[in-house]
C-alpha positions as CSV (number, residue, x, y, z in Angstrom):
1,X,-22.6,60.7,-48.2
2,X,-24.5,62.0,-51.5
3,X,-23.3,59.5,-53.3
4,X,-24.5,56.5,-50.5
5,X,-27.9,57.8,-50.4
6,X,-28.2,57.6,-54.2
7,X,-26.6,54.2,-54.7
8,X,-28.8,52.7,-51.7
9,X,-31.9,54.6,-53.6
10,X,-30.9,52.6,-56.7
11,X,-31.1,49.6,-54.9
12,X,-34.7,49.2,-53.5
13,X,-36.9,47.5,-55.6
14,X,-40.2,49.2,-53.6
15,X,-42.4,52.2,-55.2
16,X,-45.0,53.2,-52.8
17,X,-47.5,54.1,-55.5
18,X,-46.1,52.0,-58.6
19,X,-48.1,48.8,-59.0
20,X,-45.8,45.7,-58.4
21,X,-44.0,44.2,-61.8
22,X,-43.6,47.8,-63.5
23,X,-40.5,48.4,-64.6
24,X,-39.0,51.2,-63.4
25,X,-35.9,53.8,-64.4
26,X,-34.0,55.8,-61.5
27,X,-31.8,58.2,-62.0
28,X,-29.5,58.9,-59.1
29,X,-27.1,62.3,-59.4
30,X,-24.5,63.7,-57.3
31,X,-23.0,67.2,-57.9
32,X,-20.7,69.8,-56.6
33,X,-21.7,73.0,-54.7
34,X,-21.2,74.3,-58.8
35,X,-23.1,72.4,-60.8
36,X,-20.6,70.0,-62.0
37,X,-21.7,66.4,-62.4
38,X,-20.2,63.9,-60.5
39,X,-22.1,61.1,-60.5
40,X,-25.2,60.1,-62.7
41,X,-26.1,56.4,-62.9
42,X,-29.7,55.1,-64.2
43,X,-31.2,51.6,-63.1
44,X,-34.2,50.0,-64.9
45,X,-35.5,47.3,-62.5
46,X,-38.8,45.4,-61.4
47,X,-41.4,46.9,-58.6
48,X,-41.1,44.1,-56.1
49,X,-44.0,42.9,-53.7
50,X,-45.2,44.1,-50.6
51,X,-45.3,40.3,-49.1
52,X,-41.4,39.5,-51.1
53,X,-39.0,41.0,-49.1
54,X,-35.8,40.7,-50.5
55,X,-34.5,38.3,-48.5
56,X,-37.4,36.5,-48.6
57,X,-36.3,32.9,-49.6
58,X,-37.5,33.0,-53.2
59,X,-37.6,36.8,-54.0
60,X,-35.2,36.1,-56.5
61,X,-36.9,33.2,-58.8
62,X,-40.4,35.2,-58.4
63,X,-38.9,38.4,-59.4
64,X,-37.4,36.7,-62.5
65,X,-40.6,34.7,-63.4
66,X,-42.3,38.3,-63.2
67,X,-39.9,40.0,-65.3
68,X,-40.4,37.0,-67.6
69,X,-43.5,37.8,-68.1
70,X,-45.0,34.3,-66.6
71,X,-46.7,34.9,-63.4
72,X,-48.4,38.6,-61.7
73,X,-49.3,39.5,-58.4
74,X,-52.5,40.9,-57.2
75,X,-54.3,44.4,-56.8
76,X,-53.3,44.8,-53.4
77,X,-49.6,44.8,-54.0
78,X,-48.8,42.0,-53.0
79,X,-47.7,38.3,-54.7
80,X,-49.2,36.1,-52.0
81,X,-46.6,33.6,-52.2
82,X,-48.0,30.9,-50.0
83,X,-51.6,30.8,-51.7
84,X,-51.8,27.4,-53.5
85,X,-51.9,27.4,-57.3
86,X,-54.7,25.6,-59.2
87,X,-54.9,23.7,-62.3
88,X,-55.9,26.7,-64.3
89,X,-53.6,29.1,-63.1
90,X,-50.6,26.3,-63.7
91,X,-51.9,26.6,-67.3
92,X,-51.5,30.0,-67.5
93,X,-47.8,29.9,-66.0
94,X,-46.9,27.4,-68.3
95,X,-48.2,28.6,-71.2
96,X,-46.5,32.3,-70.7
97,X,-43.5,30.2,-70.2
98,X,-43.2,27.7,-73.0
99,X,-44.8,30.6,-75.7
100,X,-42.2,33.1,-74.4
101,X,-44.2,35.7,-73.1
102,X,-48.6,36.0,-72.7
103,X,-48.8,37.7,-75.9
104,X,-47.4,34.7,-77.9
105,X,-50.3,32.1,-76.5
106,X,-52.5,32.0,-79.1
107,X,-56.2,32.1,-79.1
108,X,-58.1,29.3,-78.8
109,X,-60.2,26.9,-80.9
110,X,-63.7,27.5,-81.9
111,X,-65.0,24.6,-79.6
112,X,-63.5,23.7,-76.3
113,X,-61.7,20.3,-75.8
114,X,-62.6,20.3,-72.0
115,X,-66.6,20.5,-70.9
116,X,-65.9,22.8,-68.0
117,X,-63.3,25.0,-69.9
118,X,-66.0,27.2,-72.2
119,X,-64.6,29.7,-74.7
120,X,-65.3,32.7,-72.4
121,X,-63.3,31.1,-69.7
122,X,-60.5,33.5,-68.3
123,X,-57.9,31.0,-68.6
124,X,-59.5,29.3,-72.2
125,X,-56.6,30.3,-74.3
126,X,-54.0,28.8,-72.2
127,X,-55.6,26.0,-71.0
128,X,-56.2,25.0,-74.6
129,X,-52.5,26.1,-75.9
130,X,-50.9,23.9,-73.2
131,X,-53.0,21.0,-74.1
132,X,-52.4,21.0,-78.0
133,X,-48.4,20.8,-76.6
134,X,-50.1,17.9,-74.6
135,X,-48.9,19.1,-71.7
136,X,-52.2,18.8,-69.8
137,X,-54.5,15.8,-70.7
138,X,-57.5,16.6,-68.2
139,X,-59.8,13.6,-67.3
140,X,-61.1,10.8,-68.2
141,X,-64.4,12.5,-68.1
142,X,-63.9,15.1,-70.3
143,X,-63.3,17.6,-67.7
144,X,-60.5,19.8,-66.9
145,X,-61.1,20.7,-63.7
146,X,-59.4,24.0,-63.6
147,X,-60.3,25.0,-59.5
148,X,-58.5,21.8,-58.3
149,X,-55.1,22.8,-56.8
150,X,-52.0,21.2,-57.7
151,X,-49.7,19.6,-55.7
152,X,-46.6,18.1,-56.1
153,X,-46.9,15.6,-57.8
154,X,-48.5,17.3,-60.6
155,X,-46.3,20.0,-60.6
156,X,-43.6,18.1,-61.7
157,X,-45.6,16.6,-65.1
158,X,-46.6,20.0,-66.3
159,X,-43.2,20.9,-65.9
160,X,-41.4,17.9,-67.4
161,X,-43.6,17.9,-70.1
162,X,-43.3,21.5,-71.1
163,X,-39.3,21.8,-71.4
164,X,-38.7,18.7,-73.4
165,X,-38.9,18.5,-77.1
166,X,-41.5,17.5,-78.5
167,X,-43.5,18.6,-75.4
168,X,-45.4,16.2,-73.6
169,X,-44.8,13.0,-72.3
170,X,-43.5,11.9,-76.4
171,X,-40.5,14.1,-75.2
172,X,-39.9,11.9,-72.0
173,X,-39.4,8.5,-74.5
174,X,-36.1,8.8,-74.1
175,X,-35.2,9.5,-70.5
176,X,-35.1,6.1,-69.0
177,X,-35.6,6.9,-64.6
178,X,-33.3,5.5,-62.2
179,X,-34.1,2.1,-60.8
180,X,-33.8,3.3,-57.7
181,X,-35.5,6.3,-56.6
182,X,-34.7,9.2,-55.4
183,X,-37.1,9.7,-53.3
184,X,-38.7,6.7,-51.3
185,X,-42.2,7.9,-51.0
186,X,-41.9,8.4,-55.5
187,X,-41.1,4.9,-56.6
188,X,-41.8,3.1,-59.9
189,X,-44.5,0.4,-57.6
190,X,-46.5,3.1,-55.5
191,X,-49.2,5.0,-55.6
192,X,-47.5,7.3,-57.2
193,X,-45.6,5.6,-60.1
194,X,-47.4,7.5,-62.8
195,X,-45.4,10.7,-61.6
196,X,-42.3,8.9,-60.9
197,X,-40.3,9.8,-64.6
198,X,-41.6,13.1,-64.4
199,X,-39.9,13.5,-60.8
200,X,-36.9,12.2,-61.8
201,X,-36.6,13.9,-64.5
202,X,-36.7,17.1,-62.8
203,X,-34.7,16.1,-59.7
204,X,-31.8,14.9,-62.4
205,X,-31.8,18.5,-63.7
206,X,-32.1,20.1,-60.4
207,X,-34.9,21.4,-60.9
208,X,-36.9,19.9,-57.9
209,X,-35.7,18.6,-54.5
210,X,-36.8,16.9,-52.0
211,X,-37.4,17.6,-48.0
212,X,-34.7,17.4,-45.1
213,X,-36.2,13.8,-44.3
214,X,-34.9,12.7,-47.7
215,X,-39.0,12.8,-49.1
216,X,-40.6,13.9,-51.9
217,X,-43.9,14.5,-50.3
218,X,-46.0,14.6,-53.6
219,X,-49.3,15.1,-51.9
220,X,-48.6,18.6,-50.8
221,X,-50.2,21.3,-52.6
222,X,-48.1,23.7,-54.8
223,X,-47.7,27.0,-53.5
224,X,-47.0,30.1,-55.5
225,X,-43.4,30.8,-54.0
226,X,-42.5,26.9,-55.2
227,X,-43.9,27.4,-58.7
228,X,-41.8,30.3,-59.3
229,X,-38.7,28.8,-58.0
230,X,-39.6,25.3,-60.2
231,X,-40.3,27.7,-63.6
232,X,-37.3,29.8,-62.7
233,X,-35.2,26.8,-62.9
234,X,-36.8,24.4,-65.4
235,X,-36.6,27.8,-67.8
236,X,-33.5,28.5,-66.8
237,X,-34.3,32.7,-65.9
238,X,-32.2,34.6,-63.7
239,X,-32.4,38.0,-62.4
């Protein structure tokens, strides 16, 4: 029974009063009524979320983008996985990922590329290191817009262009798309053709997927569940 207890102790990736993403050592031993050892076993592993149960359906790819380093959760201990994720926040994600960790973005320039993206922005550094990989372009205006939320669409061209080399759509040259699409609401004539190699790209790799209907549905707004699972997989991290 001692030695159930300690194994099923090993197991649970929830600390009460440990802030979520520490890493964590247990040490589970079992002994005799004399002293003698019988069992000792020590397991480093990730504080999950309040909110990420783990059979929630994509504990596993947040947990690894966390112990990757890529994306945090919030004060209140949890991860929020349905909030949507915004253009400077995708940044951020994409950054960690593509530099291998937050401490490998570099700082940025002395003068911004984007008007609404000053030096003392919170995301400045990444915002600016995933542009000079050209793997956001902002506006014709001159404008990031780093509240705007990302869907879908989107999504899939940070993505695309961040695990290709070169990065950035120079890395895309040579993938030539299907001519006919995988998804009928993504095609190479609609509204959405200037997403349509970046979708493909990622649906040949299995990154992305489409909904039980057979759509793409590029519209919908990223969530922070989806991200992790699309950066768990387009940067190949398991747990």
């Amino acid at each position: 029974m001692l030695l159930l207890a300690a194994a099923a102790l090993l197991a649970y990736p929830l600390h009460a009063l440990t802030p979520p993403g520490t890493v964590v050592a247990n040490t589970a031993t079992a002994t005799y009524d004399d002293g003698v050892v019988v069992y000792s076993n020590t397991v480093e592993f990730v504080v999950g979320f309040l909110d990420v149960p783990l059979d929630y359906w994509a504990h596993d790819e947040i947990m690894a983008c966390i112990e990757a380093g890529i994306v945090a959760g919030y004060p209140d201990g949890k991860y929020h996985p349905e909030w949507s994720v915004s253009r400077d926040q995708m940044a951020v994600f994409i950054s960690r990922a593509v530099a291998g960790g937050d401490g490998n973005v570099p700082v940025g320039p002395d003068a911004p590329t984007f008007l609404d993206v000053p030096t003392d922005y919170w995301a400045y550094n990444y915002i600016e290191f995933a542009k000079e990989k050209n793997i956001v372009l902002g506006y014709s205006d001159a404008l990031y817009r780093p509240d705007v939320t990302v869907n879908r669409g989107q999504m899939a061209v940070f993505i695309a262009r961040s695990i290709v080399d070169p990065t950035g759509d120079e890395g895309l040259a040579g993938y030539s798309p299907p001519a006919t699409p995988t998804f009928p609401d993504v095609t190479q004539e609609n509204e959405w053709s200037w997403c349509y190699t970046h979708v493909e790209y990622l649906a040949s790799r299995g990154i992305v997927s489409g909904y039980p209907e057979g759509t793409y549905e590029p519209s919908r707004t990223c969530s922070r569940d989806q991200i992790a699972v699309f950066l768990a997989r387009a940067f190949e991290l398991s747990r």
